[in-house]
PDB file of N, CA, C, O and CB in Angstrom:
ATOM      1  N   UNK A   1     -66.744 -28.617 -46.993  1.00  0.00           N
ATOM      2  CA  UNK A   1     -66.140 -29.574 -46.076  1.00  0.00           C
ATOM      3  C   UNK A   1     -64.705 -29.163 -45.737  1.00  0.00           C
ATOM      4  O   UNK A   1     -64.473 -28.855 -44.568  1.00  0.00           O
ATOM      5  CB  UNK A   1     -66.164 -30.988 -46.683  1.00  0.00           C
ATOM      6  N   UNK A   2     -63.972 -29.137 -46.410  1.00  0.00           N
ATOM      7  CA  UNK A   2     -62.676 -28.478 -46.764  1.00  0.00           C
ATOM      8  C   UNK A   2     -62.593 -27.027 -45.809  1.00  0.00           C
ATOM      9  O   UNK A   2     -61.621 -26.814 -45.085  1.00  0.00           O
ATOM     10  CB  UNK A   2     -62.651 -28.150 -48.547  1.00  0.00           C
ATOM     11  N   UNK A   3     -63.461 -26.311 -45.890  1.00  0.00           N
ATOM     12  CA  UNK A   3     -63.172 -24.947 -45.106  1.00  0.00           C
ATOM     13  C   UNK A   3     -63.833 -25.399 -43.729  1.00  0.00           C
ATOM     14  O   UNK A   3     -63.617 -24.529 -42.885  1.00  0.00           O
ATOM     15  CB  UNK A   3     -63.953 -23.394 -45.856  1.00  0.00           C
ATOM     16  N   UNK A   4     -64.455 -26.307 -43.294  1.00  0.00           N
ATOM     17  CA  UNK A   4     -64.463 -26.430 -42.237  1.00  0.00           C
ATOM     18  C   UNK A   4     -63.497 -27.180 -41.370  1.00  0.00           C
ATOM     19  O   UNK A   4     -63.343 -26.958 -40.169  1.00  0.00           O
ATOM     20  CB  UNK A   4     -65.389 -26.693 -42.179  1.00  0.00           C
ATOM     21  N   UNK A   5     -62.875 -28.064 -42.052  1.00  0.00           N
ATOM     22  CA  UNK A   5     -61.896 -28.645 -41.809  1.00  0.00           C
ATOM     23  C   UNK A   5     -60.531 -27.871 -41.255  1.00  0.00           C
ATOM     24  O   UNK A   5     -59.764 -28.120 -40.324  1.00  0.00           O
ATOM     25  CB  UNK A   5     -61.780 -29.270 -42.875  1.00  0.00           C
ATOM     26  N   UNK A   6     -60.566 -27.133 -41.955  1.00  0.00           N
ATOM     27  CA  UNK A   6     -59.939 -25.429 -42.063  1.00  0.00           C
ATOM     28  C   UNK A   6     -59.780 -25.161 -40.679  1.00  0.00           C
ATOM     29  O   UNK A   6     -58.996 -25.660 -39.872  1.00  0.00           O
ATOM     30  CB  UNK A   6     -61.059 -24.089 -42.813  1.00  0.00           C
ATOM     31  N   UNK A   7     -60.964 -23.981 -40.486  1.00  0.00           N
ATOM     32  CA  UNK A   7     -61.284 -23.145 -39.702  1.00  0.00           C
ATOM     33  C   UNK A   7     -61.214 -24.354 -38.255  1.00  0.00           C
ATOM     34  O   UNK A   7     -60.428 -24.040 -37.362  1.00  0.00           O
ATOM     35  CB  UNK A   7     -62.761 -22.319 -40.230  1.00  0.00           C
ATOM     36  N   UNK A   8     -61.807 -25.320 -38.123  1.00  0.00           N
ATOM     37  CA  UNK A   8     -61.272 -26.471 -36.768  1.00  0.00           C
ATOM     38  C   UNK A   8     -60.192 -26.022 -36.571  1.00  0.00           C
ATOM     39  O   UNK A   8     -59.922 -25.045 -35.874  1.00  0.00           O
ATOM     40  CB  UNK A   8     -61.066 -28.160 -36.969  1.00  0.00           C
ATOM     41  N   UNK A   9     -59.395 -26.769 -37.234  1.00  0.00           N
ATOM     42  CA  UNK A   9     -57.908 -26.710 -36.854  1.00  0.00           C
ATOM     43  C   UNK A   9     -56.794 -25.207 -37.124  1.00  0.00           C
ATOM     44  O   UNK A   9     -55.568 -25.124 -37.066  1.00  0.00           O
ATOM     45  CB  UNK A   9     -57.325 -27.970 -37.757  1.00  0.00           C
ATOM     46  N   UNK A  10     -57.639 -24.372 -37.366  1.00  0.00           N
ATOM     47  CA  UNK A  10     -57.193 -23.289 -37.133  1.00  0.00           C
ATOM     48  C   UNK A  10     -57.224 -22.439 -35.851  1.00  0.00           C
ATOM     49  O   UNK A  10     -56.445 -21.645 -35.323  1.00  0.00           O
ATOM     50  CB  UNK A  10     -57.617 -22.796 -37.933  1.00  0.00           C
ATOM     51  N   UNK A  11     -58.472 -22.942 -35.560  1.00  0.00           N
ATOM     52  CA  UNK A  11     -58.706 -22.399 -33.965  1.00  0.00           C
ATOM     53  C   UNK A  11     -58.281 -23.482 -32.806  1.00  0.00           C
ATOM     54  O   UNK A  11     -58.040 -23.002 -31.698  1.00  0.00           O
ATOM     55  CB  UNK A  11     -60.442 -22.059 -33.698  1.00  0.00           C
ATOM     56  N   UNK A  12     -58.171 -24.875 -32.967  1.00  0.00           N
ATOM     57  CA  UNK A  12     -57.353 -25.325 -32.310  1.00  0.00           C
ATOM     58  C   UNK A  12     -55.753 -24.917 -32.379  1.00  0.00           C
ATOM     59  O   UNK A  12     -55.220 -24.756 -31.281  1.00  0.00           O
ATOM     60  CB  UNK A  12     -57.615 -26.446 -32.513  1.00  0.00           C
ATOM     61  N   UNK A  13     -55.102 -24.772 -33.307  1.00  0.00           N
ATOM     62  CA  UNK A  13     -53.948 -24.256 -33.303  1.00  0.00           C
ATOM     63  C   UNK A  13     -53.677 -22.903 -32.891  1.00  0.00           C
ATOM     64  O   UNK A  13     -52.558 -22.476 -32.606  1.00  0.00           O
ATOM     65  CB  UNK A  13     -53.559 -24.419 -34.352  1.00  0.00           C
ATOM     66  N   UNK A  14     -55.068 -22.054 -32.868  1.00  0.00           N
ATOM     67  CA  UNK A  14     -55.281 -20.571 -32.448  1.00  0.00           C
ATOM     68  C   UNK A  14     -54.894 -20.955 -30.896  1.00  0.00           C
ATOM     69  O   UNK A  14     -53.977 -20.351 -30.339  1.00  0.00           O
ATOM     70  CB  UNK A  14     -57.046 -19.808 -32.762  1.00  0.00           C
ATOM     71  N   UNK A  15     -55.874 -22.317 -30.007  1.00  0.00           N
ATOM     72  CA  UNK A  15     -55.958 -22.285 -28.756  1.00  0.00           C
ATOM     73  C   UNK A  15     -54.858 -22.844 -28.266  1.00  0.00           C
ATOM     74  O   UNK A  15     -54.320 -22.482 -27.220  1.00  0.00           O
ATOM     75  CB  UNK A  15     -57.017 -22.791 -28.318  1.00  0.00           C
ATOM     76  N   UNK A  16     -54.410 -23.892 -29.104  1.00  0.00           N
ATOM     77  CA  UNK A  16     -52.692 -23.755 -28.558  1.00  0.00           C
ATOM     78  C   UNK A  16     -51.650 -22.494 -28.037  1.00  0.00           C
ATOM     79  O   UNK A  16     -51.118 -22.276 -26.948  1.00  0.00           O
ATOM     80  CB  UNK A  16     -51.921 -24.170 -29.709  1.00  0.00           C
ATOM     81  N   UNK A  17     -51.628 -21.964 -29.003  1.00  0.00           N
ATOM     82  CA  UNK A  17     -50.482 -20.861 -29.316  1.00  0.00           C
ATOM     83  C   UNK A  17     -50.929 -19.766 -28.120  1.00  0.00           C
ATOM     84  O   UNK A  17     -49.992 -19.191 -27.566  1.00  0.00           O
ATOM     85  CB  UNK A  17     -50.559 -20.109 -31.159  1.00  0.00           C
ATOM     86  N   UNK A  18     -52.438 -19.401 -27.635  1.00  0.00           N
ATOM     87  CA  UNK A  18     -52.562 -18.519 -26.482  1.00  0.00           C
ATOM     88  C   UNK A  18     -51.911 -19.205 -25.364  1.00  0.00           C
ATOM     89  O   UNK A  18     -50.936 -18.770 -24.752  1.00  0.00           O
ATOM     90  CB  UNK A  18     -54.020 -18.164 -26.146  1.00  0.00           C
ATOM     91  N   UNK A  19     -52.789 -20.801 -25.041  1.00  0.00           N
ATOM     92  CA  UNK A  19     -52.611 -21.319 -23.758  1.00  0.00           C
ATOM     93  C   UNK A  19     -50.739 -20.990 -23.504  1.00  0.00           C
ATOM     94  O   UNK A  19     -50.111 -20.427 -22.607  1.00  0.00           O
ATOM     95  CB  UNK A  19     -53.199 -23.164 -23.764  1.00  0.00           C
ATOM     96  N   UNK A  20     -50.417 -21.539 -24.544  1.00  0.00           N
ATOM     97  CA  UNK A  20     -48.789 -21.810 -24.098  1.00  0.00           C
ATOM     98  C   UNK A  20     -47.874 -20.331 -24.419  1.00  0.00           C
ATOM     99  O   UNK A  20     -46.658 -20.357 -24.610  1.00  0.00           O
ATOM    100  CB  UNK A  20     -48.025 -23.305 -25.219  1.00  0.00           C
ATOM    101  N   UNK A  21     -48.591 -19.232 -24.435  1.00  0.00           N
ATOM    102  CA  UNK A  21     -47.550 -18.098 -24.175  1.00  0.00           C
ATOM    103  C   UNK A  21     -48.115 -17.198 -22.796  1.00  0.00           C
ATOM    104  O   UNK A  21     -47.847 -16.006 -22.642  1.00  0.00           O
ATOM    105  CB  UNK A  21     -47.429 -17.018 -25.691  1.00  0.00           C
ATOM    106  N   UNK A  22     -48.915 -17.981 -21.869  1.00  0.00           N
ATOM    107  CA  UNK A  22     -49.005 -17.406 -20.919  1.00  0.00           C
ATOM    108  C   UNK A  22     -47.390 -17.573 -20.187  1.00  0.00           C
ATOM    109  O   UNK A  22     -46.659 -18.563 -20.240  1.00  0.00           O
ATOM    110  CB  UNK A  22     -50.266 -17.923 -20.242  1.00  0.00           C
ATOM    111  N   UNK A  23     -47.096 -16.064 -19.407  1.00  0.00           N
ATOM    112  CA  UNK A  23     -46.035 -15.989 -18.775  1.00  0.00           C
ATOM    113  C   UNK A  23     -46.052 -16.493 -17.163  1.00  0.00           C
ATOM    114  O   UNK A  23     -45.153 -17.155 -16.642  1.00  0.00           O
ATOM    115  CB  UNK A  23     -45.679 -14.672 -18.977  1.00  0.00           C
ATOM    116  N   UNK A  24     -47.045 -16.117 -16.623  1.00  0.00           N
ATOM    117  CA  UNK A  24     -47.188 -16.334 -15.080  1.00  0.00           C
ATOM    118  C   UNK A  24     -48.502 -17.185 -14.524  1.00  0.00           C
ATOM    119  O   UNK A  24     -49.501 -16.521 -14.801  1.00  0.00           O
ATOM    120  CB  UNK A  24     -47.253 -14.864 -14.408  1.00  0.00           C
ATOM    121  N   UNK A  25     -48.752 -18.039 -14.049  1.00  0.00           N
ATOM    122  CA  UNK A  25     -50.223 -18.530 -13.450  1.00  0.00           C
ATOM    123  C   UNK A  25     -50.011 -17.905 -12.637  1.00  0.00           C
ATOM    124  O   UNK A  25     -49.019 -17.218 -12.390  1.00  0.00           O
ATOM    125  CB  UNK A  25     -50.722 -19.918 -13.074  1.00  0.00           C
ATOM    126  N   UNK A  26     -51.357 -18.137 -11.862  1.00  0.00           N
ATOM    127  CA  UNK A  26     -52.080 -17.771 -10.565  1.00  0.00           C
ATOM    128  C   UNK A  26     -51.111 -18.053  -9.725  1.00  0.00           C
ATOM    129  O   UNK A  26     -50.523 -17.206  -9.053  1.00  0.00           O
ATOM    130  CB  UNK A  26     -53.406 -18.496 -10.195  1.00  0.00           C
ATOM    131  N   UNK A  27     -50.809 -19.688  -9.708  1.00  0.00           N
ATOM    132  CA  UNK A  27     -50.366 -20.799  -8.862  1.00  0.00           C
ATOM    133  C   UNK A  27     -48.713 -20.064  -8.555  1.00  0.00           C
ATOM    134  O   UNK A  27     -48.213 -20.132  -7.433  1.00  0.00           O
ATOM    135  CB  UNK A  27     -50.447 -22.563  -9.808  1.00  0.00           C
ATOM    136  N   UNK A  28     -48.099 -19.474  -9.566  1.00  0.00           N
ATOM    137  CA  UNK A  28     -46.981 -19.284  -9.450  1.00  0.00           C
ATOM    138  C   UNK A  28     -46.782 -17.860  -9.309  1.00  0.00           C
ATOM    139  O   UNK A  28     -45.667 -17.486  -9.674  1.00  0.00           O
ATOM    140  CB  UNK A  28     -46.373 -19.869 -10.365  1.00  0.00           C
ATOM    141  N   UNK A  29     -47.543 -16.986  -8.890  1.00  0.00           N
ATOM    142  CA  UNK A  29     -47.772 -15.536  -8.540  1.00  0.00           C
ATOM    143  C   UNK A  29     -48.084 -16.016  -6.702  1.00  0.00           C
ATOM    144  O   UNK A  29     -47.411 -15.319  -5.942  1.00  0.00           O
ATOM    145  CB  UNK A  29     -49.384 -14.633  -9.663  1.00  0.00           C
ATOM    146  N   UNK A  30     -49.095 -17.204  -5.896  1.00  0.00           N
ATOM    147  CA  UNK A  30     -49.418 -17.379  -5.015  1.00  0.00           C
ATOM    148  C   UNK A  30     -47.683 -18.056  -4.880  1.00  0.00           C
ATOM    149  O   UNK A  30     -47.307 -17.374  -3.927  1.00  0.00           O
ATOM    150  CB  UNK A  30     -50.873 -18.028  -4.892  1.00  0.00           C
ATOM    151  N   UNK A  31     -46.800 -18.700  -5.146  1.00  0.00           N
ATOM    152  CA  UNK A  31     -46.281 -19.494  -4.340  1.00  0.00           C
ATOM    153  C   UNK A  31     -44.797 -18.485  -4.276  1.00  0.00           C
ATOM    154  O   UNK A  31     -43.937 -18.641  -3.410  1.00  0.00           O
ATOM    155  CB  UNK A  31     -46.284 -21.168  -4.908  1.00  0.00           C
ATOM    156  N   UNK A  32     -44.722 -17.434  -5.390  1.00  0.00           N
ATOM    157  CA  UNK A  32     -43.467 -16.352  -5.172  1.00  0.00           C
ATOM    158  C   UNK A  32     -44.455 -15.531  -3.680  1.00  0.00           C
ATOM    159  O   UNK A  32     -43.838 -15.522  -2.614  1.00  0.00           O
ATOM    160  CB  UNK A  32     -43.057 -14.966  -7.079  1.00  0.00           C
ATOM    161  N   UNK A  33     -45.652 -15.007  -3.678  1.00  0.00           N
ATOM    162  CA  UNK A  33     -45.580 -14.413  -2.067  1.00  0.00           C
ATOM    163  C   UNK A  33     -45.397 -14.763  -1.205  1.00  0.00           C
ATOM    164  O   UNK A  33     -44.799 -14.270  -0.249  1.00  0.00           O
ATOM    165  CB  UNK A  33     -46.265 -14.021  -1.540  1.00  0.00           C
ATOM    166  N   UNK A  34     -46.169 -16.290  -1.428  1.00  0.00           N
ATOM    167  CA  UNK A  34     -45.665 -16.857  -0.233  1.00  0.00           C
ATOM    168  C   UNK A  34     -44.109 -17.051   0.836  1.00  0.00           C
ATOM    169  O   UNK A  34     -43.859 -16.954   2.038  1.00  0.00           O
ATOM    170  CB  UNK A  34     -46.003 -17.846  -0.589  1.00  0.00           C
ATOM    171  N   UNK A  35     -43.113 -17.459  -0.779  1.00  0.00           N
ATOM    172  CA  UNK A  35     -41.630 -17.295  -0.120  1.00  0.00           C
ATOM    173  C   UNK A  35     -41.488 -15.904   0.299  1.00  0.00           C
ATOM    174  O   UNK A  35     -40.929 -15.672   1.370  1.00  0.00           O
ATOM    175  CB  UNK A  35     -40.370 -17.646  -1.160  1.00  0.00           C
ATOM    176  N   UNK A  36     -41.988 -14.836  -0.515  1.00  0.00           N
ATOM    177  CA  UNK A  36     -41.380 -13.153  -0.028  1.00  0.00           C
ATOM    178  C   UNK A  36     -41.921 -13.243   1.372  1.00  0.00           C
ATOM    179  O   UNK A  36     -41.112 -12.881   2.227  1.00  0.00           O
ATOM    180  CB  UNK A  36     -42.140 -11.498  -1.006  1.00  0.00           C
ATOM    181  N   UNK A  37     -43.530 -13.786   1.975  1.00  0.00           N
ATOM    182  CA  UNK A  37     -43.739 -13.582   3.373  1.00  0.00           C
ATOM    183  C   UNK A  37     -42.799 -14.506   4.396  1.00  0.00           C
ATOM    184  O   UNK A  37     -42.450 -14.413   5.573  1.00  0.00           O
ATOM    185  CB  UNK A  37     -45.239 -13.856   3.612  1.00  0.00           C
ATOM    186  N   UNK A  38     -42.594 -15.393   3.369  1.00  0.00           N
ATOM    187  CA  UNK A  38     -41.263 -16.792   4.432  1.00  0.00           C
ATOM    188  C   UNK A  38     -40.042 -16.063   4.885  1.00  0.00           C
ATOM    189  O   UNK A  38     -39.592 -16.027   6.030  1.00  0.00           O
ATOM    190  CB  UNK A  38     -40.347 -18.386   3.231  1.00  0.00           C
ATOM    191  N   UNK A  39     -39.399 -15.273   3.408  1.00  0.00           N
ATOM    192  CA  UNK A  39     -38.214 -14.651   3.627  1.00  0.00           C
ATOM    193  C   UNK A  39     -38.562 -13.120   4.929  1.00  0.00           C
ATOM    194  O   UNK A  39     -37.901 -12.462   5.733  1.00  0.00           O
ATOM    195  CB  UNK A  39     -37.629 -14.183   1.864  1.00  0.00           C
ATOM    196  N   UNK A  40     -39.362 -13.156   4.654  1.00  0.00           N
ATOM    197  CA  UNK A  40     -39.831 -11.645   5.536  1.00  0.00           C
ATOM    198  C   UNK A  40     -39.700 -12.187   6.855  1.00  0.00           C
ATOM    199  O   UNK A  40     -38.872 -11.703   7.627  1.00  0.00           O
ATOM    200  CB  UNK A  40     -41.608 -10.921   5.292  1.00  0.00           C
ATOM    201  N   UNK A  41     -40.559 -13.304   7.246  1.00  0.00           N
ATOM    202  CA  UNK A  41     -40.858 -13.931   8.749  1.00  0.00           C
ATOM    203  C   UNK A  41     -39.127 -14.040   9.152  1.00  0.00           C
ATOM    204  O   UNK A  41     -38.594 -13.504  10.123  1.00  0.00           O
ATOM    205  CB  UNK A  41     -41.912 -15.815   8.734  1.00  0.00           C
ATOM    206  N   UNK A  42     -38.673 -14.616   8.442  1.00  0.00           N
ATOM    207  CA  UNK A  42     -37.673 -14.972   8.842  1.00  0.00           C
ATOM    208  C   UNK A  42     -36.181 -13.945   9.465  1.00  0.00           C
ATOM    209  O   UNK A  42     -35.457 -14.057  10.454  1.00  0.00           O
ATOM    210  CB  UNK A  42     -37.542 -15.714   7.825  1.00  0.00           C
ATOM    211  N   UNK A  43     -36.230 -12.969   8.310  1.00  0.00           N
ATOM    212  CA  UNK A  43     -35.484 -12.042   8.716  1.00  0.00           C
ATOM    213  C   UNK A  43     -36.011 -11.037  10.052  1.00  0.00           C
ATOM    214  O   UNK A  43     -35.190 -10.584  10.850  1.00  0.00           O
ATOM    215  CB  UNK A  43     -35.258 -11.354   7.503  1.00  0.00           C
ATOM    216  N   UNK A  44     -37.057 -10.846  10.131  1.00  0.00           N
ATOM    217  CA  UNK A  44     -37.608 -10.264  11.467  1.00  0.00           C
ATOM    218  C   UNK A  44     -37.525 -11.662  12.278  1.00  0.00           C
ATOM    219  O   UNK A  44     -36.934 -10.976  13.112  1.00  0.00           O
ATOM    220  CB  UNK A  44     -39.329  -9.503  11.366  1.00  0.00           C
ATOM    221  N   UNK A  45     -37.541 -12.685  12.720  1.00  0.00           N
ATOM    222  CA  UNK A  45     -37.476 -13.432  13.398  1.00  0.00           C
ATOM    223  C   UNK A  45     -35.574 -13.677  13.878  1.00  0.00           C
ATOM    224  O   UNK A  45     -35.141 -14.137  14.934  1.00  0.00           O
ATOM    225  CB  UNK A  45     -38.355 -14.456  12.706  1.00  0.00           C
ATOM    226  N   UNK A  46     -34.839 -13.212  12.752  1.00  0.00           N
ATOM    227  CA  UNK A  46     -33.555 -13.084  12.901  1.00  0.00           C
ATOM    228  C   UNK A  46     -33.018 -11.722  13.621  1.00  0.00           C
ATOM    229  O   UNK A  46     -32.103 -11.627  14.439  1.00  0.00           O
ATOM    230  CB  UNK A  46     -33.050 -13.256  11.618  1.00  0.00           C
ATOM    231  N   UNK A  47     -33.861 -10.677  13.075  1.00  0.00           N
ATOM    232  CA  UNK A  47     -33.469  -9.354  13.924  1.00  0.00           C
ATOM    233  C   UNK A  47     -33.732  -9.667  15.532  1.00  0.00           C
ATOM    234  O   UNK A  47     -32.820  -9.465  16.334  1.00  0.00           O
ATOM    235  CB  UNK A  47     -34.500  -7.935  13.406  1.00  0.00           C
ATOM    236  N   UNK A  48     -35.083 -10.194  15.987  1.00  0.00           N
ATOM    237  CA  UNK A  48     -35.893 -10.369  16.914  1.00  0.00           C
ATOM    238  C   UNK A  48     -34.584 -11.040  18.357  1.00  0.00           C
ATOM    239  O   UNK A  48     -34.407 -10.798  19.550  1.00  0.00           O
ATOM    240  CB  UNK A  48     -37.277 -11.493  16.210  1.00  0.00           C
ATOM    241  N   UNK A  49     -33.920 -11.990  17.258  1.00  0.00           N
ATOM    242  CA  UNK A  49     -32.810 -12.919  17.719  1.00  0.00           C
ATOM    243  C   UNK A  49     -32.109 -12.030  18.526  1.00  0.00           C
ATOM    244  O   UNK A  49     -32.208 -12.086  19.752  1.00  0.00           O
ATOM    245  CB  UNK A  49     -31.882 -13.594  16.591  1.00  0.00           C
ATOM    246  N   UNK A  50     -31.225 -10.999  17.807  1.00  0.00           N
ATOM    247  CA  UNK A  50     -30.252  -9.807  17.626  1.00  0.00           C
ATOM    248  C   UNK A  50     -30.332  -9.242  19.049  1.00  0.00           C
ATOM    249  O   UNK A  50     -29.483  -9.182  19.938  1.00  0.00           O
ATOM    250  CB  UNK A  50     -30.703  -8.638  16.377  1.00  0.00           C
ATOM    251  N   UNK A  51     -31.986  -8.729  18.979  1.00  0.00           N
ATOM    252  CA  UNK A  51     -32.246  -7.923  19.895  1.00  0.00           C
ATOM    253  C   UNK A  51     -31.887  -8.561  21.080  1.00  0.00           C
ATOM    254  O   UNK A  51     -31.126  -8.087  21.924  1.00  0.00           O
ATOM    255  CB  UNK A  51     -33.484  -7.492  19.846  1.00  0.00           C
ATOM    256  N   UNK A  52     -32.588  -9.919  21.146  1.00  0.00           N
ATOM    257  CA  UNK A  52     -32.204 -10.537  22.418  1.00  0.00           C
ATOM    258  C   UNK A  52     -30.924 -10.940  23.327  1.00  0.00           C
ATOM    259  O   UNK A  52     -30.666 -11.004  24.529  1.00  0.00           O
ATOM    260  CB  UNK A  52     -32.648 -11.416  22.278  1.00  0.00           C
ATOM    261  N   UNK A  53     -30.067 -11.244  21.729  1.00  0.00           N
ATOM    262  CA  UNK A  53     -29.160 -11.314  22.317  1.00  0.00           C
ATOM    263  C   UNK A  53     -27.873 -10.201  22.749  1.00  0.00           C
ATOM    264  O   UNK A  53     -26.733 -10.444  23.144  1.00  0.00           O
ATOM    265  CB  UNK A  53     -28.941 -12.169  21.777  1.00  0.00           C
ATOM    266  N   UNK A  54     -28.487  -9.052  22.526  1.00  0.00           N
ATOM    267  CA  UNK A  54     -28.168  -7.414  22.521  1.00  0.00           C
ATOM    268  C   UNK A  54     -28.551  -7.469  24.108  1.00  0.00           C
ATOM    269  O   UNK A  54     -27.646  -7.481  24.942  1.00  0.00           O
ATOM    270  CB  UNK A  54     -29.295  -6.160  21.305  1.00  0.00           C
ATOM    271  N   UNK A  55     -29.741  -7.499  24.444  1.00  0.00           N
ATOM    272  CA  UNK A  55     -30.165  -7.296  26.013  1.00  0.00           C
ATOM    273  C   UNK A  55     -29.631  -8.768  26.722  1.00  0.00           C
ATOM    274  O   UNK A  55     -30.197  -8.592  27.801  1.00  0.00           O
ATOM    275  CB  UNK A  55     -32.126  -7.050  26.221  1.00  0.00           C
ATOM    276  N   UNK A  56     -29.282  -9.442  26.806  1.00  0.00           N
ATOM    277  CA  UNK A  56     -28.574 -10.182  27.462  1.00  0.00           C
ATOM    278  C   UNK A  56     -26.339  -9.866  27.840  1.00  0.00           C
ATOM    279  O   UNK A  56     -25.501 -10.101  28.711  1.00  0.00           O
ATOM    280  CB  UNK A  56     -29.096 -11.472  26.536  1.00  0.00           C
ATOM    281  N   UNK A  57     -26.410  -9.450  26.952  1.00  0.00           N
ATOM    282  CA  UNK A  57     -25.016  -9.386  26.807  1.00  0.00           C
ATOM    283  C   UNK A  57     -24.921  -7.766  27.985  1.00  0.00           C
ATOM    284  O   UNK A  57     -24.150  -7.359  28.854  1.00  0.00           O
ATOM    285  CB  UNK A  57     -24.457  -9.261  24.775  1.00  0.00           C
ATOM    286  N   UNK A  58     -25.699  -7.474  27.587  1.00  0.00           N
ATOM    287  CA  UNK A  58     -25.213  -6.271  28.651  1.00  0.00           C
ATOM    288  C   UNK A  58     -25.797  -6.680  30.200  1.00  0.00           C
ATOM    289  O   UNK A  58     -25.857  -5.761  31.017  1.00  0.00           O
ATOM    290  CB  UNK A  58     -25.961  -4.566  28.124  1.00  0.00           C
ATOM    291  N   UNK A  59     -26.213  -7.992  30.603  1.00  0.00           N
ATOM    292  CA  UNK A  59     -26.332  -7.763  31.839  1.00  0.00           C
ATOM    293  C   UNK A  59     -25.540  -8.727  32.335  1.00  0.00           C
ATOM    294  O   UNK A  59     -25.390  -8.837  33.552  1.00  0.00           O
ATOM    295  CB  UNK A  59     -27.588  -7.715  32.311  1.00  0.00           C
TER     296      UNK A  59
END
């Protein structure tokens, strides 16, 4: 009785100690690309600006 009692709560404390040293989810690998494609849109949408206002100024 005793060693089963054991071995339970050994592997619950086993399944603790994995779950909570994960470093990165899914969720938080999807929501850093997402900003890198935000920051991306944006700076080409800022060059895009540049340009325009590059060909205006000279006419």
């Amino acid at each position: 009785m005793k060693k089963s009692i054991y071995m339970l709560l050994f592997a619950f404390i086993t399944t603790i100690a994995v779950s909570s040293c994960r470093e990165t989810t899914t969720g938080e690998k999807v929501e850093d690309a997402v900003e890198e494609v935000g920051d991306e849109m944006e700076d080409g949408v800022d060059e895009i600006k540049d340009e325009v206002d590059d060909m205006t100024d000279d006419n």
